[in-house]
C-alpha positions as CSV (number, residue, x, y, z in Angstrom):
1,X,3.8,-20.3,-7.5
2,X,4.2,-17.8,-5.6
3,X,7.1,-16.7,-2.5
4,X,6.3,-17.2,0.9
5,X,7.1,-15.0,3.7
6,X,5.7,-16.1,6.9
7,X,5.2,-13.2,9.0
8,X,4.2,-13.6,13.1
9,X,1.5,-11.5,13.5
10,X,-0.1,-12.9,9.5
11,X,-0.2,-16.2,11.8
12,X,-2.4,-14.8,14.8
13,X,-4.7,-13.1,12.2
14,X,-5.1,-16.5,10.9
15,X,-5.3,-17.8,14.0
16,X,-7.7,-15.5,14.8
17,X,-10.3,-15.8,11.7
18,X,-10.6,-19.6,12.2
19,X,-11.0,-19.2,16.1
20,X,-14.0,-17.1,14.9
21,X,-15.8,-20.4,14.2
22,X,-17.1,-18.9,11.2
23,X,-13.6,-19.3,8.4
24,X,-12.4,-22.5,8.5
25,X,-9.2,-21.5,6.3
26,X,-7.9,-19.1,5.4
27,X,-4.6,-16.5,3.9
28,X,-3.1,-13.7,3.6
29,X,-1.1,-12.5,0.9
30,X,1.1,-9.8,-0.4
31,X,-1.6,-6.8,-2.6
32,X,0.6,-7.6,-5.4
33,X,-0.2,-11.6,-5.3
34,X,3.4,-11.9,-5.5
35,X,3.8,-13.6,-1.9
36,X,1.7,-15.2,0.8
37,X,2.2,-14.2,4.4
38,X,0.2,-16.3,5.9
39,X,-2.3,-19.6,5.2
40,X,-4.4,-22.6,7.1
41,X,-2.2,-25.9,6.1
42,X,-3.6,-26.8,2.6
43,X,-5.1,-24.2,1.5
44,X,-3.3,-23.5,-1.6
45,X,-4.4,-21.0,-4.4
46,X,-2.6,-21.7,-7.9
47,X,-0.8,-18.3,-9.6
48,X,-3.9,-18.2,-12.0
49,X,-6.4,-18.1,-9.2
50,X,-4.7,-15.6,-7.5
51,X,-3.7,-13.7,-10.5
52,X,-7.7,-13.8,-11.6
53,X,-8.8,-12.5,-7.6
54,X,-6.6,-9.9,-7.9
55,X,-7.5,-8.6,-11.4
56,X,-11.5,-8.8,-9.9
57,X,-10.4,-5.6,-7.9
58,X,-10.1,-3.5,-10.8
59,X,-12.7,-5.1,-13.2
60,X,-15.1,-7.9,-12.0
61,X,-16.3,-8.5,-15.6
62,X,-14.1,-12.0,-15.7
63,X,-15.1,-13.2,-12.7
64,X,-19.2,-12.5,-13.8
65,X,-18.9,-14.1,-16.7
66,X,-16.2,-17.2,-16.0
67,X,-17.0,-17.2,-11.6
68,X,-14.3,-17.0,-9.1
69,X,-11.9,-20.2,-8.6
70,X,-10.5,-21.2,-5.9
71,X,-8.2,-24.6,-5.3
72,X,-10.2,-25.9,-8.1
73,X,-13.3,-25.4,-7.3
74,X,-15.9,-22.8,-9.6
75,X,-17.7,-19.9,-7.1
76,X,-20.9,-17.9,-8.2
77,X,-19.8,-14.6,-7.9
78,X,-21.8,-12.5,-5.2
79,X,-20.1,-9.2,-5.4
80,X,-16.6,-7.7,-6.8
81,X,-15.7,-4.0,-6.1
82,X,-12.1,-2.0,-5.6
83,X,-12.5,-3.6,-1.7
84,X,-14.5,-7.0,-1.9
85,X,-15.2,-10.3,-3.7
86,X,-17.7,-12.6,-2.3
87,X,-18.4,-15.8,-4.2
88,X,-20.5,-18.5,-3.0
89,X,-20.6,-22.5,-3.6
90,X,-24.0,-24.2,-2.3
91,X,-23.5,-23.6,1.6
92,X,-19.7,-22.3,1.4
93,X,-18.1,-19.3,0.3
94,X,-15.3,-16.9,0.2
95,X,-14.8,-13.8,1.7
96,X,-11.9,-12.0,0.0
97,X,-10.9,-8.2,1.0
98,X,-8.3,-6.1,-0.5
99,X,-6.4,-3.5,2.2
100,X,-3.5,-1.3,1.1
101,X,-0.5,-3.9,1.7
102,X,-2.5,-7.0,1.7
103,X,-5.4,-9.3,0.3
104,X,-7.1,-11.4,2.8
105,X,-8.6,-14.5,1.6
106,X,-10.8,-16.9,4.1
107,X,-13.5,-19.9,3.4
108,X,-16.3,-20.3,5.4
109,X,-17.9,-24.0,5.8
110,X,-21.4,-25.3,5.5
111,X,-23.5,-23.9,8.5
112,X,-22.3,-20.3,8.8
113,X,-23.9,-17.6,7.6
114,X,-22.4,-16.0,5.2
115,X,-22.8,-12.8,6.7
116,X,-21.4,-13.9,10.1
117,X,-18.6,-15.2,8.0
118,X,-18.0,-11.4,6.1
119,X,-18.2,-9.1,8.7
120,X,-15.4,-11.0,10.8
121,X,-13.1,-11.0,7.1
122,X,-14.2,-7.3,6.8
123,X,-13.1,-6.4,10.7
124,X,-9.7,-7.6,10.6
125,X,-9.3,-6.1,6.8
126,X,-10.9,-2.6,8.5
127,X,-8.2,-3.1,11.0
128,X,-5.5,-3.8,9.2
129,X,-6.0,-0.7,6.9
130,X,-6.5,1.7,10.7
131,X,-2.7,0.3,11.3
132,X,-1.6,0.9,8.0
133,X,-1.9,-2.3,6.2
């Protein structure tokens, strides 16, 4: 699927999302899709998941009318603009943010709100673009 390059500080960001308490996995991959920098154990997106996330940043009109994927599983899609893709499943969802090097990717459980769970994605993502990423 795809390469991966671990990176140290990807890990602490992850680290840091699920010690939130609000994502319970998460990753970080390369803008292009082409590698992932960082991921919770498991959570695996296949090429055409990824390839159809990162396509919803430039035109959301597959992801309206088909809904977001994500290790299988079929997400109503809540929003999709140059930045963000929310999708939602019953009680879960993803939060999904686009910064200039990177595309953060994180899945919060039943029992979080999902706005608790967006505006921690969208902090680090806001950070991450202050540093440059």
């Amino acid at each position: 699927m795809t390469n991966i390059r671990l990176c140290v500080f990807c890990a602490a960001y992850i680290e840091n999302l699920q010690g939130s308490g609000k994502i319970d996995k998460a990753a970080i991959y390369s803008k292009q899709g082409d590698s992932v920098w960082a991921k919770s154990p498991g959570f695996d997106l296949s090429g055409s998941e990824l390839s159809e996330i990162r396509a919803g940043f430039d035109n959301s009109s597959n992801l309206q009318a088909k809904g977001l994927h994500a290790q299988g599983v079929k997400y109503f899609l809540l929003r999709a603009d140059e930045r963000s893709i929310y999708g939602k499943k019953g009680a879960e969802g993803l939060v999904i943010v686009r910064t200039q090097q990177a595309i953060l990717l994180a899945h919060y459980p039943e029992g979080v709100q999902p706005g608790e769970a967006t505006k921690v994605v969208e902090q680090l993502a806001d950070y991450l673009i202050s540093v440059g990423y």
